[in-house]
N, C-alpha and C positions, 0 to 999 in steps of 0.2 A: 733581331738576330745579333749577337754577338760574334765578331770575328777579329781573331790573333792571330799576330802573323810575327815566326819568329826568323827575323831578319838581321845580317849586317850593314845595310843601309835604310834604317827606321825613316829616315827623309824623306825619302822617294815616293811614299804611300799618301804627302803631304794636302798633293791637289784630287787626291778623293776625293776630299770634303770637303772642297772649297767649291766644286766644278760640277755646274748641269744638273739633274736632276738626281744624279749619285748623291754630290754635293749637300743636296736641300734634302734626301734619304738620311744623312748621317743625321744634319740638323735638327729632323725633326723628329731624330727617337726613335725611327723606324729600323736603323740598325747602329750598332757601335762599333767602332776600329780601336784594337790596340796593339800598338808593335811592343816588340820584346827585342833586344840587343843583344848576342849572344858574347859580346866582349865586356859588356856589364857582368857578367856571371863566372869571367873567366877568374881564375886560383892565382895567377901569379902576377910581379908587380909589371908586365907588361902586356898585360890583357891580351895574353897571348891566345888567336883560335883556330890557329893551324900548324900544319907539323908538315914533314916529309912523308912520304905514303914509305911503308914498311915494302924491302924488295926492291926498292928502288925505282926512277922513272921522272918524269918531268912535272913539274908542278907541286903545287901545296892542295893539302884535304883537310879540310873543316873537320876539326881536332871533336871525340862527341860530349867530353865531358861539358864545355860551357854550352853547348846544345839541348842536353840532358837537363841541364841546372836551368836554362830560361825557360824549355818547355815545363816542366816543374815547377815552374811559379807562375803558372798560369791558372787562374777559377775554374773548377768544374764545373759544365752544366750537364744536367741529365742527357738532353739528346746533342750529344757532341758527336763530330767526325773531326778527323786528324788526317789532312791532305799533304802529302810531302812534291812538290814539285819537281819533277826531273824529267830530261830527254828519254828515259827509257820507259816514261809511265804510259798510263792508257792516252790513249786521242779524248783532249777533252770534246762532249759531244752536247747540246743540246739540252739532253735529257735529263743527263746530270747536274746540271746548274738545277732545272726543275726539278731534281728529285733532292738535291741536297735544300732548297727554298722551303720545300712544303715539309721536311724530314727532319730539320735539324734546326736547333734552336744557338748554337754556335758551330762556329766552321776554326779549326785552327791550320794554319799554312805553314809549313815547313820550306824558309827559300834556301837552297843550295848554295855556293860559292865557290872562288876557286876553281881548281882542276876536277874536283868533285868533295864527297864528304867518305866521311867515315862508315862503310858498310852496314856496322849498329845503329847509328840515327836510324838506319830505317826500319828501327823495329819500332818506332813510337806512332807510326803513322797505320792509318786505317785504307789507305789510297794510295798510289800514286798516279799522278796525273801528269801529260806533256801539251803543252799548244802543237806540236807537230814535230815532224821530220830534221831536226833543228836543234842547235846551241847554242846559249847565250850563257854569258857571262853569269846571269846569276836568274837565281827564280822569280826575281821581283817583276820584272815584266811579267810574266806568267801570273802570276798572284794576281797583280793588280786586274788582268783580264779576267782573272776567276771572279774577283770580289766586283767587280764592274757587272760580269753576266746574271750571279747572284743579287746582289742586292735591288737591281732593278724589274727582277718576277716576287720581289716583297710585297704584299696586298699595303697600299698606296705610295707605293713608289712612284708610279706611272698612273696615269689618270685611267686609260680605258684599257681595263683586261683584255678585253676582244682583238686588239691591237696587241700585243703580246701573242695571243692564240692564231693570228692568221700569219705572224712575220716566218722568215724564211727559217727554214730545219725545224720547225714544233710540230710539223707534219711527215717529216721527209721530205716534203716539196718544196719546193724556192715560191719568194714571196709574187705575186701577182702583180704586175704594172700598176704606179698609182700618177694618176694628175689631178692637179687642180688648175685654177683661172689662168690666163687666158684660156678660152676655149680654143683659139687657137694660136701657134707662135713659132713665127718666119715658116709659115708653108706648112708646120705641123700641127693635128688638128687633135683635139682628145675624140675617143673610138665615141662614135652615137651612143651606143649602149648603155654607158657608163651617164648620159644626160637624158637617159630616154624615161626614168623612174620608177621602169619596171625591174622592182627589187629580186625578183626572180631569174629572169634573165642579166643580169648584171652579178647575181650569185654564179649562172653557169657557165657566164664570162669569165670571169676569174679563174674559178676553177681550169678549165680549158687553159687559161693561160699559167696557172700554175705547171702541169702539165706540159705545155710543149716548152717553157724555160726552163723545166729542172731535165726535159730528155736532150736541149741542146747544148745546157749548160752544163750541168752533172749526169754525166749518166750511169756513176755508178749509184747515186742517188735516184734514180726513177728505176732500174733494175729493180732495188730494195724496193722501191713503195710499189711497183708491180708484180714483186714476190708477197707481198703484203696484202694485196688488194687478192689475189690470187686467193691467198689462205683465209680472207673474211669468206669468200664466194664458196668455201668445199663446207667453212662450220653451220652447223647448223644452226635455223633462223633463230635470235633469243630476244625477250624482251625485257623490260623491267620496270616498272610501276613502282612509286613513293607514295605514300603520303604526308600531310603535314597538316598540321593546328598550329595556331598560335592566336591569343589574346590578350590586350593592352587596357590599361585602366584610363578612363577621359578624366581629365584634371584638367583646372582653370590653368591657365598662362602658359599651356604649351600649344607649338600647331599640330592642324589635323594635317598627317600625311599617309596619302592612300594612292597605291600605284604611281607614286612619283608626283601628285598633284598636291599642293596644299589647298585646302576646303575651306569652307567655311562652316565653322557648327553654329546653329542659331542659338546657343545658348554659351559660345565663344568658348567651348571644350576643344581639348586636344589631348594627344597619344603620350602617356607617358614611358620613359625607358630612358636606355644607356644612350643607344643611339637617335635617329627620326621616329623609330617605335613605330615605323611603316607599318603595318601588320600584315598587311595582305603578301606583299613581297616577301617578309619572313615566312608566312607559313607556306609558299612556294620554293623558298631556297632550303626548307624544311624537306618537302617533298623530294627536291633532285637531290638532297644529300643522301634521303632515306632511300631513295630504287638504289643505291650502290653503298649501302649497308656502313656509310660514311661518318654517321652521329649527327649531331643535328647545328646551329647556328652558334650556340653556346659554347660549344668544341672549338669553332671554329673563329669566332668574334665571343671571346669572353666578356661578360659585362662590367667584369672590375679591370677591363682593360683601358689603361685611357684612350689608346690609337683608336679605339669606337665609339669614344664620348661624342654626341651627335654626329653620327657619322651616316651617309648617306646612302637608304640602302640599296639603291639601284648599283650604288657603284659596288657595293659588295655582292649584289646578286651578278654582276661580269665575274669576280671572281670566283664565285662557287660554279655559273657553266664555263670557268676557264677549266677547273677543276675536272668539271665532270669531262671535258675533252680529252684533257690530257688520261683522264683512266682508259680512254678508248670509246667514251658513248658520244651520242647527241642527241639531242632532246626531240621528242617526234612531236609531241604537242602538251599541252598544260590547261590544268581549267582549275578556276578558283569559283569558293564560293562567301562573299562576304554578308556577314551579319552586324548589320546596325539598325535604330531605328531611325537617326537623323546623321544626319543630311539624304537629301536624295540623291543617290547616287549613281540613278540611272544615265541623266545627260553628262555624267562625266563618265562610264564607263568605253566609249569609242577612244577617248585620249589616256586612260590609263592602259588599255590594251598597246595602243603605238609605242608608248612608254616603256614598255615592258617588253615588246619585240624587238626593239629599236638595240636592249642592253643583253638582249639574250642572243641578237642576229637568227630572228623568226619573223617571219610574214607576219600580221598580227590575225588572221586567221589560224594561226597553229596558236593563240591564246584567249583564250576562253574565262570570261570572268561577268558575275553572277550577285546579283545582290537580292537582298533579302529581312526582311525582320524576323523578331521573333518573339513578337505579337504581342507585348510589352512583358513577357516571362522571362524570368531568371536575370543573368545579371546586364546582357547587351541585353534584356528587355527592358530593365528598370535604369537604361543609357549610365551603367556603371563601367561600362567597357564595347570594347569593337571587337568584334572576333572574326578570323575566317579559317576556313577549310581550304586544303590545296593538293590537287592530283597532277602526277607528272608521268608520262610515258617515256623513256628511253629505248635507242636501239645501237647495236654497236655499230661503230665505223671504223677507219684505217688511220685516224690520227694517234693513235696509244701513243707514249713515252718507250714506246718495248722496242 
């Protein structure tokens, strides 16, 4: 993602990209920053970029002509939005960082200054946006919180999607108590439940405690997700079923990976592609993209993308069911069927299922996976490739973006 941000303090933006996991985002490609100076663009010899407001009154307003002139030297991309920051915009929320992440391939930031701007700036923007109730000197704080929210729902900003899908507001509900080691510390103990490995109950845990912290702590937040919850119970029951294929050519010098496991092939083949060349896992993220009419893996991880050159695909099936959460579903169960002649792939089918549960947050009973030949016919018979088949059931829930 490409993001502009047209600023009178270009400086300030400095420690994005120096800092955390933002930081190592810009680095590695995953998005770009560029400020713009609106005194660089100003007409006369003292880069002059404010005035008195017309009418009279206290303070300078951000003059629009050198405004007009920096946003105007800016690249166009096709899926652009033009955010202009001010006290009077919407509440930034949530959903918006996520729908501007998966929607826009550039963001450009309009920051304020001064007493305010010139009423015409804000005819170049597509938004406006506020962090709250609140003024500040100028929109860079604001921005900076925007480009912070944004760039870390980037697919590999952050290591585990699932962790982005369960944190506080991507539901309406506030995030779930977490601990780790000591088990216990000064007279505080972590809940049994959470040590007990029943991944069931340790789901309904949380829940529960999502729950009673967003009605003690927000409650105009558990209202909403109770009006919410309300309006799933009146619609009527729906479902929705994918499917998916996908098949990989075996070539000498790559590995075999299948459900997260590297194999071994006895004749030292492996998957070739952009990415792991998983295949069983693609023609599953096939599946959850096709029940919600989504397009397919290639849409979504292009192949002449570099960000996918061996890229791992568990970690991108997190984000395809982060995806599929934030439209409103979750996944009821999934069943694969793969076709190879070699390796056997029975004794490793129990740990590709864990594998797979483990990155979609499903019991590995709700995953079903199937192996098979095909009896040395066509081209997985003549081990010229792996192929598998993949069905996915979905049903709606109350996490949407809406």
């Amino acid at each position: 993602m490409r993001l502009d941000v047209v600023s009178l303090a270009p400086e300030s933006f400095a420690p994005l990209t120096s800092l955390g996991v933002i930081g190592r985002a810009f680095n590695a490609g995953i998005a770009e920053l560029h400020t713009h100076n609106p005194r660089d663009h100003a007409s006369d010899r003292y880069r002059k970029v404010d005035d008195q407001p017309y009418g009279g009154g206290a303070g300078m307003v951000l003059k629009p002509e050198p405004v007009f002139a920096a946003f105007e030297s800016i690249p166009v991309l096709e899926r652009r939005r033009v955010l202009l920051l001010s006290p009077q915009g919407q509440p930034l929320r949530q959903a918006d960082l996520q729908r501007w992440a998966q929607q826009h391939d550039q963001l450009v930031l309009l920051c304020g200054h001064y007493e305010g701007f010139d009423e015409r700036i804000r005819s170049l923007a597509d938004e406006e946006v506020s962090l709250g109730d609140f003024v500040l000197t100028g929109g860079e704080l604001a921005a900076m919180a925007l480009i912070n929210g944004v760039v870390r729902l980037l697919p590999g900003t952050v290591g585990s999607a699932e962790s982005l899908l369960e944190e506080s507001h991507s539901t309406l509900l506030l995030e779930h108590p977490h601990y780790t080691r000591p088990a216990e510390f000064r007279g505080l103990a972590v809940p049994p439940v959470l040590r007990s490995g029943d991944h069931g109950a340790i789901a309904r845990w949380r829940a529960e405690q999502q729950q009673e912290r967003t009605k003690q702590r927000r409650p105009d937040l558990y209202r909403r997700w109770q009006e919410q919850q309300q309006l799933l119970q009146q619609r009527p029951s729906e479902m929705r079923i994918g499917n998916g294929y996908d098949i990989h050519r075996l070539v000498p010098g790559r590995p075999l990976i299948l459900g997260g496991l590297t194999l071994e092939h006895p004749a030292g083949l492996g998957l070739d592609g952009h990415s792991d060349a998983d295949v069983l896992v693609h023609a599953l993220m096939d599946a959850l993209l096709g029940a919600l009419s989504l397009g397919d893996i290639g849409q979504h991880f292009p192949p002449d993308d570099e960000r996918w050159r061996g890229a791992d695909s568990l970690v991108l099936l997190e984000q395809v069911v982060a995806l599929v959460r934030q439209r409103g579903w979750r996944v009821v169960n999934v069943d694969t069927v793969v076709i190879a002649e070699r390796p056997k792939l029975r004794p490793h089918i129990a740990a590709m299922r864990a594998a797979i549960a483990q990155r979609m947050g499903l019991n590995p009973d709700q995953v079903g996976i199937k192996a098979t030949t095909n009896e040395t016919l066509g081209p997985t018979g003549r081990e010229e490739g792996i192929a598998c088949h993949a069905v996915a059931l979905l049903e709606p829930w109350g996490g949407g973006d809406g």
